[in-house]
LOSEFI-24636 format. One line per field, with one value per residue: x, y, z of N, C-alpha, C in turn; residue number from 1; residue in one letter. Coordinates in nm, 3 decimals. Layout:
BEGIN
n.x	(X,...)
n.y	(Y,...)
n.z	(Z,...)
ca.x	(X,...)
ca.y	(Y,...)
ca.z	(Z,...)
c.x	(X,...)
c.y	(Y,...)
c.z	(Z,...)
nr	(NUM,...)
rest	(A,...)
// end
This chain:
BEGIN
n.x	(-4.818,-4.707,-4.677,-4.785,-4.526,-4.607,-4.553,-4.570,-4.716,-4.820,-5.019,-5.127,-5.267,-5.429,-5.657,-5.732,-5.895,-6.061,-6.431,-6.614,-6.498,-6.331,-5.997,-6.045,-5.981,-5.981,-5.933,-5.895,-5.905,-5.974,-6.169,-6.533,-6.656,-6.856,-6.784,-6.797,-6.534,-6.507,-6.711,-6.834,-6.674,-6.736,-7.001,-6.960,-6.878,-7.055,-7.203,-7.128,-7.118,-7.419,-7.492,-7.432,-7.658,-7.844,-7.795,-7.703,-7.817,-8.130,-8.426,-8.488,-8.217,-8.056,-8.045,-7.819,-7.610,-7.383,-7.418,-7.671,-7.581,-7.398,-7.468,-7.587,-7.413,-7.300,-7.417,-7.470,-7.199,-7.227,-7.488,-7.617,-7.831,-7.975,-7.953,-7.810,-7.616,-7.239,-7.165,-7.305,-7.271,-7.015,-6.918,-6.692,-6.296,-6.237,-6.444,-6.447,-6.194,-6.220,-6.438,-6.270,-6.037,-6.125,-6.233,-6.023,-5.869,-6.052,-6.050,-5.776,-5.643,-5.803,-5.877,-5.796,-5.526,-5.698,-5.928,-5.990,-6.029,-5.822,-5.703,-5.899,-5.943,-5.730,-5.795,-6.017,-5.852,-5.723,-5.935,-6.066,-5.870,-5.869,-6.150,-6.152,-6.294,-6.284,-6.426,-6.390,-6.180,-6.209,-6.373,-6.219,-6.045,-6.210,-6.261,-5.972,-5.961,-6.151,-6.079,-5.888,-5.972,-6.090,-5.837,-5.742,-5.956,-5.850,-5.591,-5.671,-5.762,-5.580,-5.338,-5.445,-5.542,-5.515,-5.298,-5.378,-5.528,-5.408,-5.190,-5.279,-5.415,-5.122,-5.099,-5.261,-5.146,-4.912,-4.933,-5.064,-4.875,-4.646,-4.855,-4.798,-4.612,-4.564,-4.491,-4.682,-4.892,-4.935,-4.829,-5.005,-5.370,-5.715,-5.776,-5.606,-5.547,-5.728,-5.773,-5.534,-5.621,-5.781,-5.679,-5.508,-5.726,-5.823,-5.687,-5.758,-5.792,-5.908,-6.158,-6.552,-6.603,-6.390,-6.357,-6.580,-6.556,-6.376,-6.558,-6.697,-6.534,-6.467,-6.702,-6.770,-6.584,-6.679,-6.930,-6.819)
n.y	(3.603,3.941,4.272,4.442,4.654,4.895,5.185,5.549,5.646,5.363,5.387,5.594,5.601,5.388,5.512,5.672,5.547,5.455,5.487,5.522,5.684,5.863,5.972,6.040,6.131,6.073,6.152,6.097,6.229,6.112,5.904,5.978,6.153,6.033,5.789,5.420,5.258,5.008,4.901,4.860,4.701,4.439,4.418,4.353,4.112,3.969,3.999,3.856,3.611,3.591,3.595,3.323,3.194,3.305,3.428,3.727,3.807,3.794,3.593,3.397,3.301,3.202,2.918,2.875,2.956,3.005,2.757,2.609,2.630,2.511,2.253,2.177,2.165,1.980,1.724,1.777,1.715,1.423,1.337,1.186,1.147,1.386,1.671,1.859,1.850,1.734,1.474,1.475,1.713,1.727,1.549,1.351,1.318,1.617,1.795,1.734,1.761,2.056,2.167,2.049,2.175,2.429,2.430,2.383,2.651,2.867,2.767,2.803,2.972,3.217,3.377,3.479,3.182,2.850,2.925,3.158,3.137,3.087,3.316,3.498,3.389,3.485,3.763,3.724,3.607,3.887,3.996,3.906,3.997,4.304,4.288,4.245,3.916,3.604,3.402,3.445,3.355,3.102,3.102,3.128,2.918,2.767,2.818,2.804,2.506,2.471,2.564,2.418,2.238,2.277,2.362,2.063,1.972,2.087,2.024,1.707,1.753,1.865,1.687,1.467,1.137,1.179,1.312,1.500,1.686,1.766,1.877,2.142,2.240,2.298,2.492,2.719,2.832,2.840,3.101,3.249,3.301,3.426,3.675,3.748,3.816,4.055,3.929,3.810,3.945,4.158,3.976,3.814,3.722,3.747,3.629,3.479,3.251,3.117,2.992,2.882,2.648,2.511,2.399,2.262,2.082,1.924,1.701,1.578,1.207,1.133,0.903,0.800,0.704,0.748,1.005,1.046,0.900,1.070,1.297,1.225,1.109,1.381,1.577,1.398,1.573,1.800,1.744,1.756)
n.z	(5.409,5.279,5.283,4.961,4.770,4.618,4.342,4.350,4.084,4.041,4.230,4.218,3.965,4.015,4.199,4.067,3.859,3.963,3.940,4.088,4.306,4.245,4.309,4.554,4.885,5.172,5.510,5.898,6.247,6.424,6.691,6.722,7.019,7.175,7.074,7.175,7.186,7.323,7.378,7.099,7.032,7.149,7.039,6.814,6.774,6.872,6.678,6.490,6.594,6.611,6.291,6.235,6.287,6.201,5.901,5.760,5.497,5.268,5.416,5.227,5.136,5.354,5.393,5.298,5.434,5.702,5.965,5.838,5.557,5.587,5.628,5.513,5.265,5.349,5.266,5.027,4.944,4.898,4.789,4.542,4.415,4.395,4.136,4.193,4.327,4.449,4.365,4.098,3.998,4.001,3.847,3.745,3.630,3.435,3.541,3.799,3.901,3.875,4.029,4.244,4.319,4.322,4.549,4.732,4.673,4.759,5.033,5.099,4.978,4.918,5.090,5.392,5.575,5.680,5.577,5.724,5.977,6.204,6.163,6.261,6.562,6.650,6.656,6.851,7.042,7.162,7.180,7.414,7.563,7.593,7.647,7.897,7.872,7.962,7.841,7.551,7.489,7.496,7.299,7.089,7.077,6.980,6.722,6.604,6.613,6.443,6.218,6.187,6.084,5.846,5.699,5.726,5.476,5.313,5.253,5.225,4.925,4.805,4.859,4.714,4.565,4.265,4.014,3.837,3.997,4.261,4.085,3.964,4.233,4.353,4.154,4.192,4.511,4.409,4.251,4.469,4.607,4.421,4.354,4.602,4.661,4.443,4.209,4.010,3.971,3.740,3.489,3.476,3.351,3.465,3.293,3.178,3.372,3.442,3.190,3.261,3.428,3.313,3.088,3.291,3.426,3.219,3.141,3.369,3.529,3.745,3.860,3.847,4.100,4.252,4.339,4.433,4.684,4.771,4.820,4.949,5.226,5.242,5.341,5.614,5.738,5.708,5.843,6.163)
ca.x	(-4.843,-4.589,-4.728,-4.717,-4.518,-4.644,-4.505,-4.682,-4.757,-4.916,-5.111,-5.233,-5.389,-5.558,-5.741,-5.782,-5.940,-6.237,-6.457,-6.763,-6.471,-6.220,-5.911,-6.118,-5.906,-6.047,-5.840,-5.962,-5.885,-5.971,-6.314,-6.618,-6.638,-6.950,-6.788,-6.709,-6.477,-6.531,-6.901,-6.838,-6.591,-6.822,-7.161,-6.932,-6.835,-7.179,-7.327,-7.077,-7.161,-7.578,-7.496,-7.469,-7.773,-7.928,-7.756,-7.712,-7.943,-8.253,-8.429,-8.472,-8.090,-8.055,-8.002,-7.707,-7.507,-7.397,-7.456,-7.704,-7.504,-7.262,-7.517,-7.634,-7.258,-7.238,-7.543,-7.503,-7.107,-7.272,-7.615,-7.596,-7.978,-7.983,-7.870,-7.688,-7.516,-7.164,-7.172,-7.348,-7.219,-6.868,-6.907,-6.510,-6.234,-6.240,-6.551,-6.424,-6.077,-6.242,-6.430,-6.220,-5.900,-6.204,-6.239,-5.885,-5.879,-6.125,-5.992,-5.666,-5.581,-5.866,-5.892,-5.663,-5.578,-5.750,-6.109,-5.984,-6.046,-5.731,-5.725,-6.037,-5.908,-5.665,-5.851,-6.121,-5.789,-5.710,-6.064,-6.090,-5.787,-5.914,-6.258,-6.123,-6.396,-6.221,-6.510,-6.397,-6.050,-6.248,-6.406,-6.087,-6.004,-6.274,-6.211,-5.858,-6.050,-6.267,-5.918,-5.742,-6.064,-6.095,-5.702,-5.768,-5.999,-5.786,-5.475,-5.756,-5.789,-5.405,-5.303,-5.524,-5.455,-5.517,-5.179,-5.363,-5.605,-5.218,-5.087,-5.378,-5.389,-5.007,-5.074,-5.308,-5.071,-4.829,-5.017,-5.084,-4.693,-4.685,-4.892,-4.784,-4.434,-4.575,-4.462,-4.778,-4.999,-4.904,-4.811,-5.113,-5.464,-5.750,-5.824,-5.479,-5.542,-5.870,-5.699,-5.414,-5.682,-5.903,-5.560,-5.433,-5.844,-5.860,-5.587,-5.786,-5.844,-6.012,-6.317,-6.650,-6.593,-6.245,-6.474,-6.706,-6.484,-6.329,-6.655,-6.767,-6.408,-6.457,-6.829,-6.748,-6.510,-6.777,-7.026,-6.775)
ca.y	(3.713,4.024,4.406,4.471,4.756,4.993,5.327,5.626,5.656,5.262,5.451,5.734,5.542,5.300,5.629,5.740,5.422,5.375,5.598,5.586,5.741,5.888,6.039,6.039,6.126,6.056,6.147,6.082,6.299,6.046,5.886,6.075,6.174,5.940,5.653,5.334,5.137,4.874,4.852,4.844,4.574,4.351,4.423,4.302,3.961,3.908,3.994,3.788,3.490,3.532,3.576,3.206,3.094,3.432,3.582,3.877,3.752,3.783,3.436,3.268,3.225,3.170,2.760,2.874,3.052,2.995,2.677,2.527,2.673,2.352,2.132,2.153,2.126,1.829,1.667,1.787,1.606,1.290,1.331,1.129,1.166,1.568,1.695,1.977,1.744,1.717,1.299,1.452,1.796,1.719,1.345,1.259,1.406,1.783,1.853,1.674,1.866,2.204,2.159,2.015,2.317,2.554,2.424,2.394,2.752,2.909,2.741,2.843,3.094,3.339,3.451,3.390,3.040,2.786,2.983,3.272,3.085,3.151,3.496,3.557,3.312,3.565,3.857,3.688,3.645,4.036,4.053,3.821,4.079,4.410,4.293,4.091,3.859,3.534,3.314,3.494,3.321,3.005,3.103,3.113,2.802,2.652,2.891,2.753,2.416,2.500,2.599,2.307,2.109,2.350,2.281,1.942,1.958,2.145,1.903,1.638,1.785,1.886,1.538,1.319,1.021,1.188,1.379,1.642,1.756,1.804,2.007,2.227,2.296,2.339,2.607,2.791,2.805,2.874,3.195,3.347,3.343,3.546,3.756,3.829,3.911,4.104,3.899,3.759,4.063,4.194,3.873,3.702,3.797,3.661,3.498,3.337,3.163,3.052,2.897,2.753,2.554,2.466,2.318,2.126,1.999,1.868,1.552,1.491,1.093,1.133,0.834,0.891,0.598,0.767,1.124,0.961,0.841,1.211,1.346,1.126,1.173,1.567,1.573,1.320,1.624,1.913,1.676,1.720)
ca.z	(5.319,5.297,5.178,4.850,4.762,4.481,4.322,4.361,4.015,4.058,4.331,4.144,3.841,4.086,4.277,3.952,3.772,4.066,3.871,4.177,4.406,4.208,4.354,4.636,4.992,5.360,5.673,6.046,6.330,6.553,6.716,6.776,7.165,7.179,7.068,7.269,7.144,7.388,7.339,6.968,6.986,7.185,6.983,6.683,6.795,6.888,6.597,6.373,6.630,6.534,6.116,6.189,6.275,6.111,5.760,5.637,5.375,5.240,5.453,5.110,5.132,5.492,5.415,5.219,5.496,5.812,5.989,5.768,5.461,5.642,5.680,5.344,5.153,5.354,5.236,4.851,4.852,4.938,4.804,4.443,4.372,4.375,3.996,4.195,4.407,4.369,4.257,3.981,3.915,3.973,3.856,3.783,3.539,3.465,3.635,3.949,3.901,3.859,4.176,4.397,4.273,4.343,4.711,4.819,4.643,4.831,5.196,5.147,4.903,4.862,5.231,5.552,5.550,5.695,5.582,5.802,6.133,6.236,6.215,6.406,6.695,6.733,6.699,6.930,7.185,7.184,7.245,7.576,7.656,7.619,7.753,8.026,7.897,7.931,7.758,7.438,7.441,7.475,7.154,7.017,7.101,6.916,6.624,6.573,6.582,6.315,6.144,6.150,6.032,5.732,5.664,5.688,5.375,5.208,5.296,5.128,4.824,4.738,4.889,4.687,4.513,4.148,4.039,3.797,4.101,4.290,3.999,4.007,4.349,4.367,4.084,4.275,4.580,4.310,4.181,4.553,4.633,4.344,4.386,4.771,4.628,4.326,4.032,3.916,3.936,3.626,3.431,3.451,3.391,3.517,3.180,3.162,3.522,3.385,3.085,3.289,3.463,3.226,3.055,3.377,3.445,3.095,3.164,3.478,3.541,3.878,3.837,3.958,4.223,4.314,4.347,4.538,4.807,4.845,4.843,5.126,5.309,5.312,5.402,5.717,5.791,5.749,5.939,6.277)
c.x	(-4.757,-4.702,-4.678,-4.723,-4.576,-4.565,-4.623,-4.756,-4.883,-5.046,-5.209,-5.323,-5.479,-5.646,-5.786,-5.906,-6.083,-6.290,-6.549,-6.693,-6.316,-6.154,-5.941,-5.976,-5.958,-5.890,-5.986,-5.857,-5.862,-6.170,-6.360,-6.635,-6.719,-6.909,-6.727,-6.699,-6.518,-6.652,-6.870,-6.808,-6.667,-6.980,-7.068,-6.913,-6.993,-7.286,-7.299,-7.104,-7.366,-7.558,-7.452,-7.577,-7.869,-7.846,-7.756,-7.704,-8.036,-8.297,-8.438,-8.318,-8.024,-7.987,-7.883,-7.567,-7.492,-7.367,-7.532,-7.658,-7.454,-7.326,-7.548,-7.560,-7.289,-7.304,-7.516,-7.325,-7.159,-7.397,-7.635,-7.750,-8.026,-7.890,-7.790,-7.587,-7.387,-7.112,-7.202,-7.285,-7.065,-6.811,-6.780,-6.429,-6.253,-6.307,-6.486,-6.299,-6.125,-6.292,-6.367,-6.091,-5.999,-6.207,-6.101,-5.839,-5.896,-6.108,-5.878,-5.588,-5.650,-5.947,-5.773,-5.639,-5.642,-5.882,-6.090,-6.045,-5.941,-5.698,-5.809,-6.020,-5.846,-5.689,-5.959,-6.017,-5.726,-5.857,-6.100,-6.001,-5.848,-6.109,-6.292,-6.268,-6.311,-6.304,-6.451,-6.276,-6.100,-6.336,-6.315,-6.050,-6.094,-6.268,-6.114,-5.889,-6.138,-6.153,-5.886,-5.870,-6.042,-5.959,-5.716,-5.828,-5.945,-5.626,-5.526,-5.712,-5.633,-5.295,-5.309,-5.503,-5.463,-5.364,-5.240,-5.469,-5.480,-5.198,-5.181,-5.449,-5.276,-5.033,-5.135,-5.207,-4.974,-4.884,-4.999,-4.958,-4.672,-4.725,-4.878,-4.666,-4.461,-4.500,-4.568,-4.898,-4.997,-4.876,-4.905,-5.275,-5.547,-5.814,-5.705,-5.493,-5.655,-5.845,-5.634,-5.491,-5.774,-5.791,-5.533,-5.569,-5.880,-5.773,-5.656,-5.845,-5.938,-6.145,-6.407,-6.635,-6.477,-6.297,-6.559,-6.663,-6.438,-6.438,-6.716,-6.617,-6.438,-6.606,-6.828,-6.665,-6.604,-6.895,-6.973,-6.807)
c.y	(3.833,4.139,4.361,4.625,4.813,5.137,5.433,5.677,5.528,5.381,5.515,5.701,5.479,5.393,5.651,5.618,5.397,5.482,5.639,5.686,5.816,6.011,6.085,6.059,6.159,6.085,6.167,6.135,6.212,6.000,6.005,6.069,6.066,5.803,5.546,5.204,5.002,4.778,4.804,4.709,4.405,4.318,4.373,4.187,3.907,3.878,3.920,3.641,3.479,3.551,3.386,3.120,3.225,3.485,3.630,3.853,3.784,3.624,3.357,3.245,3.162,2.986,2.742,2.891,2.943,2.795,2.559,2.580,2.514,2.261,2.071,2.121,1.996,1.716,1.650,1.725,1.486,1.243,1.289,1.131,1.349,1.605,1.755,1.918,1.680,1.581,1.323,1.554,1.820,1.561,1.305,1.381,1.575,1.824,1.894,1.792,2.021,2.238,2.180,2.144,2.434,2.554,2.426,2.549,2.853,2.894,2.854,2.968,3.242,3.425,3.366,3.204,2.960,2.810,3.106,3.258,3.127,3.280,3.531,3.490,3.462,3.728,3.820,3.735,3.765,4.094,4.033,3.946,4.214,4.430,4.226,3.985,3.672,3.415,3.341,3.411,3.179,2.997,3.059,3.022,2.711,2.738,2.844,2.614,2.394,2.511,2.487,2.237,2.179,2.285,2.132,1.880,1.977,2.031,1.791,1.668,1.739,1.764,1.445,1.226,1.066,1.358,1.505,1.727,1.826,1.886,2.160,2.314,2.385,2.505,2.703,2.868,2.883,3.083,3.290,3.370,3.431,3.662,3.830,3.899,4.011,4.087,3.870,3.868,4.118,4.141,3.866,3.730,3.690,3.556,3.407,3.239,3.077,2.934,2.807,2.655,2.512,2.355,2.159,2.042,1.903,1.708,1.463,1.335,1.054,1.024,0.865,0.819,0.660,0.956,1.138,1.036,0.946,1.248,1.316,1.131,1.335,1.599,1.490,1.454,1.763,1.837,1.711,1.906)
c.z	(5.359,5.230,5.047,4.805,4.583,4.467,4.342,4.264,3.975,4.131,4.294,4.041,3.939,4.149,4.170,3.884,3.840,4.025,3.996,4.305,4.343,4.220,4.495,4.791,5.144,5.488,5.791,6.134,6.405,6.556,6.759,6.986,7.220,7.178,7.142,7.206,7.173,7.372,7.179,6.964,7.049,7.077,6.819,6.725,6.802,6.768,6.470,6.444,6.600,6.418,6.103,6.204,6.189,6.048,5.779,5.535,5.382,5.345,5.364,5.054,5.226,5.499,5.311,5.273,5.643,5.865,5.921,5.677,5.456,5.623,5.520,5.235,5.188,5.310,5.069,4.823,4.829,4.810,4.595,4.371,4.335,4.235,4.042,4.257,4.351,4.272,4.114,3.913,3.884,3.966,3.878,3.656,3.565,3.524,3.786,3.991,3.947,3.992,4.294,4.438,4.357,4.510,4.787,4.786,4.760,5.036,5.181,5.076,4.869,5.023,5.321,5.538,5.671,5.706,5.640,5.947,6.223,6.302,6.293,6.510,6.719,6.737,6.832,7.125,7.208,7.220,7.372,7.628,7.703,7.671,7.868,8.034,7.862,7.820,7.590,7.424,7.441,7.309,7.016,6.982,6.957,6.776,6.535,6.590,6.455,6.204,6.110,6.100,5.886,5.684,5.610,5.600,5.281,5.171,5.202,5.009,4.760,4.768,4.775,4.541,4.311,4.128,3.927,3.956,4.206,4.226,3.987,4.168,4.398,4.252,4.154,4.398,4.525,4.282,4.318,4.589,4.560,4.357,4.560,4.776,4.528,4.233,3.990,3.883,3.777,3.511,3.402,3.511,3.418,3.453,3.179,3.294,3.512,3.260,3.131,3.322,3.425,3.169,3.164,3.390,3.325,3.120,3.342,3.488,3.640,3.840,3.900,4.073,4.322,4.415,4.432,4.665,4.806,4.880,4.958,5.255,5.398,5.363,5.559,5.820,5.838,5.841,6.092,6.371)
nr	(1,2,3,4,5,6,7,8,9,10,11,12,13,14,15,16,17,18,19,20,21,22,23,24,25,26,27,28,29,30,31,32,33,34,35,36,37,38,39,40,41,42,43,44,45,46,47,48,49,50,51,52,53,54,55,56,57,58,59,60,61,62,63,64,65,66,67,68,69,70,71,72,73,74,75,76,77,78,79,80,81,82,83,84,85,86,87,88,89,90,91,92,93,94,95,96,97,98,99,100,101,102,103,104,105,106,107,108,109,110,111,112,113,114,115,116,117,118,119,120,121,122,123,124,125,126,127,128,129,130,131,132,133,134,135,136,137,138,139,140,141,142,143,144,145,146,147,148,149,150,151,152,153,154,155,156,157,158,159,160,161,162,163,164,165,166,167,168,169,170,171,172,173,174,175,176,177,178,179,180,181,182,183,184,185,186,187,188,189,190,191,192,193,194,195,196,197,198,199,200,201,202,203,204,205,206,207,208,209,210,211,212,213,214,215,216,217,218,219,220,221,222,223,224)
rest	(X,X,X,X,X,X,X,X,X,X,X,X,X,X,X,X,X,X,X,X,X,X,X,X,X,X,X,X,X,X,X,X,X,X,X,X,X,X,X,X,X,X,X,X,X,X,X,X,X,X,X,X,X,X,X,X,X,X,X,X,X,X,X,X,X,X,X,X,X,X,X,X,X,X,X,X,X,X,X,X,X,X,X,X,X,X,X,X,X,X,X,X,X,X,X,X,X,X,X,X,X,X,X,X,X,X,X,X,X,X,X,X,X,X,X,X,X,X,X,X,X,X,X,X,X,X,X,X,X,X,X,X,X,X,X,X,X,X,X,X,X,X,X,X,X,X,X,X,X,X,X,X,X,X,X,X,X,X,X,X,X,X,X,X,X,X,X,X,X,X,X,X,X,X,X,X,X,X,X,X,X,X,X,X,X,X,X,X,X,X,X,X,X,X,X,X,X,X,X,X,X,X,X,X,X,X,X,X,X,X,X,X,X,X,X,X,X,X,X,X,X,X,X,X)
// end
């Protein structure tokens, strides 16, 4: 990903346009005398390692997030008896397409890639540094682990043996290049991107047997 540059007239409508903060301008001096960084930066890692066994949720979403969030995808690719379950809600064809575009999406194009594992490895290992806590770079480790498994779903998807689920992925992919150079921002709204893939999902052949067998592939992968 590269900045994207804007004019200062871009600039000025967008300040302008956020009506709950508009034209709105913050400067910082600096921290308050009180504050410690160090402490901070610790009481954050910690508290993004319990939002997985405890949300920041209400608890009647709690088996959505987190840990069992995982446990529970991996259950509902598989799980052919559950209506919500994807066997049923993303039986084969466009469904299956729309889905599976949505998940290789979501890995790799709509945060850091590989889920944004990555990135937090290596914030984790600037953290082991500046809190000479070396356990934290072991975090890391398994972070960038968690990474390459994520990848590896996504790799699935945009791999797999049906060539519109491919062209639909590739467009995606397609789309964030774009937008990291700023050509597509302005082109293409978020109804035309909605169209394109409603278009490419419509020619999808994907069977439910062929559906399946991904479904049970990438669940084997969130199971690890």
């Amino acid at each position: 990903a590269h900045p994207r540059r804007i004019s200062a007239m871009q600039l000025s409508k967008a300040r302008a346009a956020y009506r709950h903060a508009r034209n709105r301008l913050v400067t910082f001096d600096g921290p308050a005398p009180r504050y410690d960084a160090t402490r901070a930066l610790g009481d954050a890692i910690a508290d993004t390692a319990q939002r997985y066994v405890e949300p920041a949720v209400p608890k009647s979403f709690w088996g959505n997030c987190g840990f069992a969030g995982l446990e529970k995808w991996r259950q509902m690719l598989v799980d052919a008896k559950d209506k919500r379950g994807w066997p049923t809600l993303f039986a084969e064809g466009a469904r299956a397409c729309a889905g599976l575009q949505r998940l290789h999406e979501s890995i790799e194009c709509q945060s850091a890639p590989q889920a944004g594992r990555g990135l937090y490895a290596s914030f984790l290992d600037d953290s082991a540094r500046a809190l000479d806590a070396p356990q934290l770079a072991k975090a890391a480790q398994a972070y960038r682990e968690a990474g390459a498994l994520w990848t590896a779903i996504a790799d699935m998807v945009a791999n797999c043996g049906d060539a519109t689920v491919r062209k639909a992925c590739a467009a995606a992919d397609t789309r964030l290049a774009d937008e990291d150079t700023g050509r597509g921002a302005a082109s293409h709204s978020c109804a035309d991107r909605v169209q394109e893939l409603q278009q490419i999902a419509a020619n999808c052949k994907l069977s439910r047997d062929a559906a399946r067998a991904l479904y049970a592939e990438i669940g084997a992968v969130v199971g690890r």
